[in-house]
C-alpha positions as CSV (number, residue, x, y, z in Angstrom):
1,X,68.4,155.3,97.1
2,X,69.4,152.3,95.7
3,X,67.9,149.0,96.6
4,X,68.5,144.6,96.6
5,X,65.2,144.5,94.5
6,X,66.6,147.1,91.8
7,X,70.1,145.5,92.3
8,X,68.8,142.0,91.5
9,X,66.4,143.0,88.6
10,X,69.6,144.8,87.1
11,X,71.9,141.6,87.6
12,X,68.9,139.3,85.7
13,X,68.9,141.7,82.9
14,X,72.3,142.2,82.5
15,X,72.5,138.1,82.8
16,X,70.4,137.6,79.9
17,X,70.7,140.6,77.7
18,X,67.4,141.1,77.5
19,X,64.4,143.1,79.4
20,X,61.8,140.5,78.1
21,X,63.9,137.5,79.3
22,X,64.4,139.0,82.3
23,X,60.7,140.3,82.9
24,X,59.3,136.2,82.5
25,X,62.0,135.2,84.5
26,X,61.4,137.4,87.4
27,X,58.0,137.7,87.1
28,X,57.4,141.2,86.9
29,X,55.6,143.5,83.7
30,X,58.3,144.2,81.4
31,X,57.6,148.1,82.0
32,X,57.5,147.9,85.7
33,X,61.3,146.2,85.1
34,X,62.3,148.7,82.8
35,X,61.3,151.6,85.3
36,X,63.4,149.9,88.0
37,X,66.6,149.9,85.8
38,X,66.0,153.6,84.5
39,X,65.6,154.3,88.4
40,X,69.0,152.6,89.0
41,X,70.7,154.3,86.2
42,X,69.4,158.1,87.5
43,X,70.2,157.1,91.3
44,X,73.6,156.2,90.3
45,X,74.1,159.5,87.3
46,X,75.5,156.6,85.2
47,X,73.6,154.7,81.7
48,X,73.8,151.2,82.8
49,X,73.2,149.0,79.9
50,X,72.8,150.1,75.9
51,X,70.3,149.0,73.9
52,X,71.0,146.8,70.7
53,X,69.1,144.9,67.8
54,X,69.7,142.1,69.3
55,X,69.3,143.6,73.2
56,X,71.2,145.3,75.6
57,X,74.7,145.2,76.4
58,X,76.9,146.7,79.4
59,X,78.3,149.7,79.6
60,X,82.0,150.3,81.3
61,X,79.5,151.7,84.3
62,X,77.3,148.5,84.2
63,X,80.5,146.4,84.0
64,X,81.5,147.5,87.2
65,X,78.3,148.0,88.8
66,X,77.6,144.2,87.7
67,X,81.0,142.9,89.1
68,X,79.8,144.4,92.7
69,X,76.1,143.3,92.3
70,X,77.0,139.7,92.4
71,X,79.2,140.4,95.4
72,X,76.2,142.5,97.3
73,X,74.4,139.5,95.8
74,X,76.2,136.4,97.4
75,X,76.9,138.5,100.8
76,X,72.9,139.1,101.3
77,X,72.3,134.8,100.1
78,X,75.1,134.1,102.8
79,X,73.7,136.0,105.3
80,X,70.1,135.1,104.6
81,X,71.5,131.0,104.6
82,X,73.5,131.6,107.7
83,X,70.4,132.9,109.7
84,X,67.8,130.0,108.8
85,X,70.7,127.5,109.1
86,X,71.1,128.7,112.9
87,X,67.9,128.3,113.5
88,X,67.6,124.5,113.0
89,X,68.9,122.4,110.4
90,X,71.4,124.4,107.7
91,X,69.6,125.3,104.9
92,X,70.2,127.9,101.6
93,X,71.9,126.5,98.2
94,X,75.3,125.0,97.9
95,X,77.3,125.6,94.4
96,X,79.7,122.6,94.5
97,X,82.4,121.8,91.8
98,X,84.0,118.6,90.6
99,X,86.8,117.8,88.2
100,X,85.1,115.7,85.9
101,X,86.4,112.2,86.6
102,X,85.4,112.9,90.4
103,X,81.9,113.9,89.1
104,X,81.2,110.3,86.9
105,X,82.1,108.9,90.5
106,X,80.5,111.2,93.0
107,X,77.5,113.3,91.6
108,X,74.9,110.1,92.2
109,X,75.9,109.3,95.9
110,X,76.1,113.4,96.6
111,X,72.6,114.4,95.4
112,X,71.6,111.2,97.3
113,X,73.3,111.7,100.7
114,X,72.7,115.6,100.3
115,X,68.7,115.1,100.2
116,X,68.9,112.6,103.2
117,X,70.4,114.4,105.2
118,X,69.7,118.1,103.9
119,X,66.5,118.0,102.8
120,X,66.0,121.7,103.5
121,X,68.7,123.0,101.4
122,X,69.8,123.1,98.1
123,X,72.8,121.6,95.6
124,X,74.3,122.7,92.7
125,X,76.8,120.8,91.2
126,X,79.3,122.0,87.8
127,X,82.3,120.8,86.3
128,X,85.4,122.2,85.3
129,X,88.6,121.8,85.5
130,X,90.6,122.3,88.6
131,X,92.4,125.5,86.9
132,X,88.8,126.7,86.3
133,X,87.3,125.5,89.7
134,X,90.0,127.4,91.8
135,X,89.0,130.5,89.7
136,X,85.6,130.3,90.3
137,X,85.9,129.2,93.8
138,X,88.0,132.4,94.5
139,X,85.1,134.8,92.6
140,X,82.3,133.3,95.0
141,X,80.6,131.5,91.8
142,X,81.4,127.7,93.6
143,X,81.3,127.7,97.3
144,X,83.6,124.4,97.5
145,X,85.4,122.6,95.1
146,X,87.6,119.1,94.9
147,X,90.9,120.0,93.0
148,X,93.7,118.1,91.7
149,X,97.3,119.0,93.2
150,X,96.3,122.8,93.3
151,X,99.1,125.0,93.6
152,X,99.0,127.4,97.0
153,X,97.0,130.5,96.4
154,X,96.2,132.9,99.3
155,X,92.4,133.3,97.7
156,X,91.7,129.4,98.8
157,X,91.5,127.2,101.6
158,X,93.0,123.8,100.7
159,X,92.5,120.7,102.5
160,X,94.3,117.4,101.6
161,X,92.2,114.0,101.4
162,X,93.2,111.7,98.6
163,X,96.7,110.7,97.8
164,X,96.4,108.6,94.8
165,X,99.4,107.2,92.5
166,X,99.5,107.7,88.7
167,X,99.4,104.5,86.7
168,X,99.9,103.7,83.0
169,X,96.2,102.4,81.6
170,X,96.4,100.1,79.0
171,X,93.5,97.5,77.0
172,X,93.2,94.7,79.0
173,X,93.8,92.4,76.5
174,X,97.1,92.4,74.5
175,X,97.5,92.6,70.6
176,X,96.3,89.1,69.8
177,X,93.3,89.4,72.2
178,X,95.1,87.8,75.5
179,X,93.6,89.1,78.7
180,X,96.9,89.8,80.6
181,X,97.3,90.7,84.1
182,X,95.6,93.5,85.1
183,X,97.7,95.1,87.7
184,X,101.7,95.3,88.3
185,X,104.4,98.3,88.3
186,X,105.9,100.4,85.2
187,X,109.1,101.9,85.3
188,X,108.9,105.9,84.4
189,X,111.1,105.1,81.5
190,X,108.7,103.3,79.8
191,X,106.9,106.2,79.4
192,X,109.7,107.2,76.4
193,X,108.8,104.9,74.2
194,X,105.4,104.2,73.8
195,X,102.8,106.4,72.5
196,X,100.8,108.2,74.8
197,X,97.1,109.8,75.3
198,X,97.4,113.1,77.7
199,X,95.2,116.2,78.4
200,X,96.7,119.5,77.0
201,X,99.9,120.6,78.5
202,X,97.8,123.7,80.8
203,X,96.2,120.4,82.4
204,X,97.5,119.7,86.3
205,X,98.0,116.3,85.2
206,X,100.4,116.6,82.3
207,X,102.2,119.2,84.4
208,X,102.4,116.6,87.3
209,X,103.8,113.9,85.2
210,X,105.8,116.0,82.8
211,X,107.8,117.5,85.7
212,X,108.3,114.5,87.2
213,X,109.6,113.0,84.1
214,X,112.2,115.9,83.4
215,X,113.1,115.5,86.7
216,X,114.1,111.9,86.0
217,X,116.1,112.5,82.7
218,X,113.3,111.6,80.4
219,X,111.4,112.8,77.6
220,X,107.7,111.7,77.4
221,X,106.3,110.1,74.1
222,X,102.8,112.0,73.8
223,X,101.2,110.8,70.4
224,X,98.0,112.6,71.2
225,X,96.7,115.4,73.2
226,X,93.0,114.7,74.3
227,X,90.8,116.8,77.0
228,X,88.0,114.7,78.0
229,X,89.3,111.5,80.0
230,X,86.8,109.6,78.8
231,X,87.4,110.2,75.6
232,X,91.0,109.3,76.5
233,X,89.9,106.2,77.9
234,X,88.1,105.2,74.4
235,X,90.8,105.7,72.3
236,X,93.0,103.4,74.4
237,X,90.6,100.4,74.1
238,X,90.8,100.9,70.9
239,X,94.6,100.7,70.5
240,X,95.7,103.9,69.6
241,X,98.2,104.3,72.8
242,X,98.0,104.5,76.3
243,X,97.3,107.0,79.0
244,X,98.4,108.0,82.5
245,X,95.8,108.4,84.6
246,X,94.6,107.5,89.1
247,X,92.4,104.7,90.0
248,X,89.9,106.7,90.7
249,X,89.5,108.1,87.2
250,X,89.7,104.6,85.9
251,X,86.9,103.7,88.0
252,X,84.5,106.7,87.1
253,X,84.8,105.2,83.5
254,X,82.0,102.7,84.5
255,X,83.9,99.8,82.9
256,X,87.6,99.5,84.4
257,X,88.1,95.8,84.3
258,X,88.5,96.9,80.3
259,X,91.7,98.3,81.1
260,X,94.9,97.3,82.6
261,X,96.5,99.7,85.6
262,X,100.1,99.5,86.3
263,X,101.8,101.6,89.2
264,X,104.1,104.2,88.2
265,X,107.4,103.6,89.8
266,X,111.1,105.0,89.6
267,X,109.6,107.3,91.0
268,X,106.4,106.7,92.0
269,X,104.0,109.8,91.4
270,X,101.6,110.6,93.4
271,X,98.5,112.7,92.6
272,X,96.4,114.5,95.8
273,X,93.1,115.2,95.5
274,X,91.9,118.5,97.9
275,X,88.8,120.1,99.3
276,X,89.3,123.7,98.3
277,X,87.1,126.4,99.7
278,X,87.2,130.5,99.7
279,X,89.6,131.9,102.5
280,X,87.7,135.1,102.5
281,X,84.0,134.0,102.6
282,X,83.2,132.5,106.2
283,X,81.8,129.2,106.1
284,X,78.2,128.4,106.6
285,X,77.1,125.7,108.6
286,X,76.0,124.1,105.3
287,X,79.1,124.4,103.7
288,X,81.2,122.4,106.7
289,X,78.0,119.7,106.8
290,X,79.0,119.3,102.5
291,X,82.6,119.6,103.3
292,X,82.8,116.4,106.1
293,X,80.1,114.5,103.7
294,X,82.4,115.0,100.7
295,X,85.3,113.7,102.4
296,X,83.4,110.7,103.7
297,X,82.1,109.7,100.0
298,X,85.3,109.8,98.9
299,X,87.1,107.8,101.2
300,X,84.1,105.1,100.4
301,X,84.4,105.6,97.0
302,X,88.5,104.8,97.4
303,X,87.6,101.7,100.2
304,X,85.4,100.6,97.2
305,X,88.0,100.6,94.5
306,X,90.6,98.6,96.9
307,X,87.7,95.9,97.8
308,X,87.4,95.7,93.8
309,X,90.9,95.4,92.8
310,X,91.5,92.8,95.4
311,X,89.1,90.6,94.0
């Protein structure tokens, strides 16, 4: 009969392509491992994984096999997390994912509030964009993800908790080294003749703002197409356009007062930041303790932004 431990020691293989790797990883004589597998493979009337030069390799039958391992996988974590958390305070691990302008702003106070108050459990954070977190969310690889304006899917769980409006970023300082004022309102129009810095057009926020600008009549101006928002943000300090982009991103860029934010206005565009989590995995009293401390740091991190603007 097939069994977790053969399950798991197939998964780690399969992982790593290799029998050694795998063998120093889980701890276990690289024969012993190898005996498991072959056990699998004759349980199951099915070769699991071909041997190269350089390793092994899937079959189609270990492609599927793999697909439903993780699943028996993450079910038998969940269930194991679900009884210890019960018991007293939630434990198990936590797979968290961040767009990354959120993650510059909230990975420090996280890991900080998560092993106050969680010191039982464990956190994993990545970063991806929100097309990529909503995928992984729905495949069980993040348990709960922040995404930008995510489009209603019937694999997630979305829950508002940032409303933020999009601003044209400029250098703080004008052409002959002025400082001008840093805040103020830009018509959408604008946006047509001077040369812009945006993500690729698959990004959520180019989407957002080209819609809204076809909507209005206008044709953008986009000079460049750049995916890392920090990289964005240093090629508009150094002149070569500007960039459309929340306060909140402009703050993770550890040095906003370099920059000047205007409101965008006529029409005003709004981005909203969600809490997305799997609508067919229960949650875990872990997950809903993350969830409300999430939505807390962000709201300070926001009531910190506003105290520094109005200063």
């Amino acid at each position: 009969m097939v069994n977790l431990r053969q399950i798991e020691y197939f998964v780690r293989v399969a992982e790593l392509g290799s029998f050694s790797k795998a063998a120093l990883i889980l701890n276990i004589a690289q024969p012993a491992l190898s005996r498991q597998v072959r056990l699998l493979e004759t349980d199951l009337h099915a070769t699991l994984l071909q041997r190269t030069g350089r390793g092994v390799v899937l079959t189609e039958a270990g492609k599927r096999l793999f697909d439903h391992s993780i699943g028996i996988l993450q079910l038998v974590s969940r269930v194991r997390e679900d009884i210890e958390s019960s018991r007293d305070e939630p434990a198990g691990r936590l797979v968290v994912g961040l767009p990354p302008s959120m993650g510059r702003l909230l990975t420090l106070p996280l890991v900080e509030e998560f092993r106050r108050v969680l010191p039982r459990a464990r956190l994993a954070i990545v970063e991806g964009l929100s097309t990529h977190l909503s995928e992984w969310i729905s495949t069980g690889r993040v348990d709960l993800g922040l995404l930008h304006n995510p489009e209603s899917q019937a694999a997630l769980e979305i829950t508002p908790v940032l409303d933020e409006p999009l601003g044209l970023v400029s250098p703080a300082r004008d052409g002959a080294g002025r400082k001008v004022s840093r805040h103020g309102t830009a018509r959408l129009a604008e946006l047509t003749r001077i040369p812009l810095i945006l993500p690729e057009r698959s990004h959520v926020l180019r989407k957002l703002i080209e819609t809204q600008a076809a909507l209005a009549g206008h044709k953008l101006y986009v000079d460049l197409e750049i995916s890392s928002v920090q990289s964005i943000l240093d090629l508009v300090r150094a002149g070569y356009g500007h960039a459309v982009l929340t306060p909140s991103a402009l703050a993770a860029s550890g040095d906003p007062s370099a920059f000047r934010l205007r409101t965008l206005v006529e029409p005003r565009i709004t981005s909203t930041l969600c809490l997305a989590v799997s609508a067919h995995k229960p949650a875990t009293p872990l997950s809903k303790r993350v969830f409300r401390m999430l939505r807390e740091l962000i709201v300070a991190a926001v009531g910190e932004q506003a105290h520094n603007k109005s200063r």
